[in-house]
N, C-alpha and C positions, 0 to 999 in steps of 0.2 A: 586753717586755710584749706586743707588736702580736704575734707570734710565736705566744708562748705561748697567749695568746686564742686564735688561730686554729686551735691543736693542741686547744687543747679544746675548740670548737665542731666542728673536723669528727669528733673521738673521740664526741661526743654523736650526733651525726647520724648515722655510720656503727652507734653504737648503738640506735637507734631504727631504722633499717633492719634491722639484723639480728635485731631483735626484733617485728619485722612489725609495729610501732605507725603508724599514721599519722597527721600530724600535720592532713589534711582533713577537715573536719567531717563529721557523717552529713547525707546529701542532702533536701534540704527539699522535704515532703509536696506531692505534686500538689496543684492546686488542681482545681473542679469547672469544666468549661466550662457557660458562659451558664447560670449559676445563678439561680435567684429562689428568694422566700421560699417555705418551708410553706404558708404559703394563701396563693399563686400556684397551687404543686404540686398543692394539692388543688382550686383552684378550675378550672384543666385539664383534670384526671384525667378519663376515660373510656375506656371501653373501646377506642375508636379512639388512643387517647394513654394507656395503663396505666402510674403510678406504678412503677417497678422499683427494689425494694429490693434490696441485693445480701447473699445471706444469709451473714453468717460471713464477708463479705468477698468471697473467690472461690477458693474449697475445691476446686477442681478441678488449680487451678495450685501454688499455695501452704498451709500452713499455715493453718487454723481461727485468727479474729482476730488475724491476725500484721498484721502495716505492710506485709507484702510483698503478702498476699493483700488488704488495704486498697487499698494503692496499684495494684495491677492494675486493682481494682474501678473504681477512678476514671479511670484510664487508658482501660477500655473503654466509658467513657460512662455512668458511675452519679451519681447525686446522693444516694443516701441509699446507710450503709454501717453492717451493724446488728451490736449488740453485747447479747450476755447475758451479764449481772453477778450474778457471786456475793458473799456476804459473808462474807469471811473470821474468825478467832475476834477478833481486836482490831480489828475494824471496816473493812475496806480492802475498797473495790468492787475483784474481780478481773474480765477478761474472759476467760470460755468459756464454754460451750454446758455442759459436763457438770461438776460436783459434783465428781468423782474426777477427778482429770488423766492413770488411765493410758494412754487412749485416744491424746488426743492430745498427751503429752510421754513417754510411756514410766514416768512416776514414779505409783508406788500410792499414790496423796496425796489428800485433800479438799481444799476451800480451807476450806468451810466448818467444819473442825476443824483449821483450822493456821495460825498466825501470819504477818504477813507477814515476819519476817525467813527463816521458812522458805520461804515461796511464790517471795517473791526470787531463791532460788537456783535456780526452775526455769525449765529453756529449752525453749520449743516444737522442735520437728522442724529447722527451721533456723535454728537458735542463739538467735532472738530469747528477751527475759525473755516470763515472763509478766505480758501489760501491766495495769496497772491503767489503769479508767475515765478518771482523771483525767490519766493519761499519756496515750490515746488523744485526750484533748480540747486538751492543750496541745500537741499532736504536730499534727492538723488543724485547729484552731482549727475558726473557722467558713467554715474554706474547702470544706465538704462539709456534710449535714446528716446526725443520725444516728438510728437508733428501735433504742429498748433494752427489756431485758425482763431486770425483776427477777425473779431465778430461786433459791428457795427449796424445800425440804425438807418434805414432806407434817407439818404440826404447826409450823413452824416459824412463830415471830414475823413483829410488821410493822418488825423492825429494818431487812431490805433496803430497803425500800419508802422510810423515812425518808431512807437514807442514801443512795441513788438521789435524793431531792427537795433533800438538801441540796449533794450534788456537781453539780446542776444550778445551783442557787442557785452555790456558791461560783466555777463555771463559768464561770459566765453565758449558760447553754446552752440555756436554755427555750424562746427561738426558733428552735433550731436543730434541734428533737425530735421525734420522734414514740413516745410512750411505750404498749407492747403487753403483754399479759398474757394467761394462758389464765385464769387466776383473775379475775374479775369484781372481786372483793370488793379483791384489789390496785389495781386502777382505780380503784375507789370511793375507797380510801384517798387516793392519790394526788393522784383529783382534786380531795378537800376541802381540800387545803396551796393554799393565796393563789397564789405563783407559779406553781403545777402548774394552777391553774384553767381555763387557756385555752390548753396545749400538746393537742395532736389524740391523741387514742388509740386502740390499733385491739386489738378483742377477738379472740382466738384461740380462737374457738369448738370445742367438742369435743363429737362426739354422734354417734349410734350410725346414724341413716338421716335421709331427708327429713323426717319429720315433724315429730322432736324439733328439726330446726333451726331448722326454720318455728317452732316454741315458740320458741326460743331467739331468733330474730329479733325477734322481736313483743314482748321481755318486755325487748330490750336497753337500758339507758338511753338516754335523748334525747342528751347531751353526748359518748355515743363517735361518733367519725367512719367508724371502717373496723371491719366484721365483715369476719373471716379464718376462712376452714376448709381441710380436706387438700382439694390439690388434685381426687383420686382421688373424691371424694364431692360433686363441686359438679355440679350441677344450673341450666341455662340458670332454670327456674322460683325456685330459692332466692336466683342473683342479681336475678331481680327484685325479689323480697320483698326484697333489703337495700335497692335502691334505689327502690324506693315508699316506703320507712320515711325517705329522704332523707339516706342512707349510703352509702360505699363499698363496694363486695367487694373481698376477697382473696383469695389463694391461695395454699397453700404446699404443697413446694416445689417449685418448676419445674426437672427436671433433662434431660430428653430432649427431643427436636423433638417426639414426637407430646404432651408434656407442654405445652408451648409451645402445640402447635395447639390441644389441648384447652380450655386456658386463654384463650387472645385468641380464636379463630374462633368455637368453639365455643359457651364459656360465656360469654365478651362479658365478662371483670373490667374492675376500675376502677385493680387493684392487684395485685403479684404479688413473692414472694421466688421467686430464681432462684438457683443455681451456677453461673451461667453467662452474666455480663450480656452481654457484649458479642453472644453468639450471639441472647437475648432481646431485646437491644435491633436488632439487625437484621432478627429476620424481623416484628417488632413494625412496621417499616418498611416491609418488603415486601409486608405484607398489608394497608397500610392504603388 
């Protein structure tokens, strides 16, 4: 009997070897070094100390919202790691940046016109699924903090918006947020739900030159905390106007050094998305 057991446990194991299974778990997500809350974060934030959001993750190294391009992010000193969620046809928040996935999986796909038992079968550039929201949140817990951006379809419903406030809700993620929109009217929504009421939101303002922003500024609601616009367009004069209003600036996105310079020396933000933290969070160092 003792024999036999033993022929069959090593036939298992040599099978599980030569089936490339392994029987070690997948490695558990960094955590953030010397973390504090949201407002700590923001009660800090200045342009000598700029907020760095890591956009996408860290799109330079890895895949667009994969764990791998997460976990670099965090590795090079990020605290906030952002995700744009779509809403797939039976309701499943997806994360990416684009509507169609041929960009970045290769598949001619919507989310927002395809079920999740279809979305499931697709895999980023290197191998990962496509994660859902809530996969991202029980993958990080709250050992990082995240700011998302329900992304919708020109006509489309406030179904993302609800289902964004309820997977925070079922989460438990509301402290752990910062919820951004180019749409106003998304924010509005959002920030009328009970628990959405006192998570920070930063507007992604969009407008044609200086003046319209200064409109845009002056007209923001009292309850958003960070106005964001292209970095390409910001003006040392329209960050004062966000902070005379008693708001943060942002900027998006920081991808070169003289984008960097422009962003911290120049324009003096309070906040910035980057592809590039580690490089951002160093020269953010050096010029201080």
């Amino acid at each position: 009997m003792k024999k036999s057991l033993q022929a069959t446990v090593a036939a298992i194991a040599i099978a599980i070897f030569s089936l490339g299974i392994s029987a070690t778990p997948a490695s558990a997500a960094p955590k953030v070094k010397n973390m504090v809350s949201i407002e700590k974060e923001i009660k800090k934030a200045s342009p000598k100390n700029p907020i760095i959001f890591s956009h996408r993750g860290s799109p330079y190294n890895n895949p667009e919202h994969s764990f791998a391009g997460y976990d670099h992010a965090i590795k090079d000193g990020s605290h906030f790691i952002e995700q744009d969620v779509w809403l797939s046809k039976d309701g499943k928040l997806y994360v990416t940046h684009d509507d169609n996935l041929k960009r970045t999986t290769g598949k001619d796909i919507n989310v927002s016109k395809s079920t999740s038992s279809e979305l499931n079968k697709i895999k980023l550039r290197n191998g990962e699924p496509l994660h859902q929201l809530k996969d991202v949140f029980a993958h990080y817990k709250k050992n990082v903090h995240y700011i998302i951006e329900a992304k919708k379809n020109d006509g489309d419903n406030t179904d993302t918006e609800k289902a964004l406030a309820t997977q925070l809700d079922d989460s438990k993620m509301n402290k752990n947020v910062i919820i951004q929109d180019t749409d106003v009217n998304g924010i509005e929504l959002l920030h009328s739900f009970k628990n959405q009421k006192n998570v920070p939101y930063l507007w992604l303002m969009e407008a044609s030159g200086e003046n319209e922003y200064l409109s845009m500024i002056q007209g923001a609601p009292k309850y958003i905390k960070f106005l964001s616009m292209d970095a390409e367009q910001a003006t040392p004069k329209l960050m004062k106007a966000i902070n005379k209003r008693g708001m943060l600036s942002d900027l998006w996105t920081i991808q070169t050094y003289n984008d960097n310079y422009n962003a911290i020396k120049v324009n003096k933000t309070d906040s910035l998305f980057t592809n590039n933290t580690k490089e951002t969070k160093t020269l953010i160092k050096d010029w201080k």
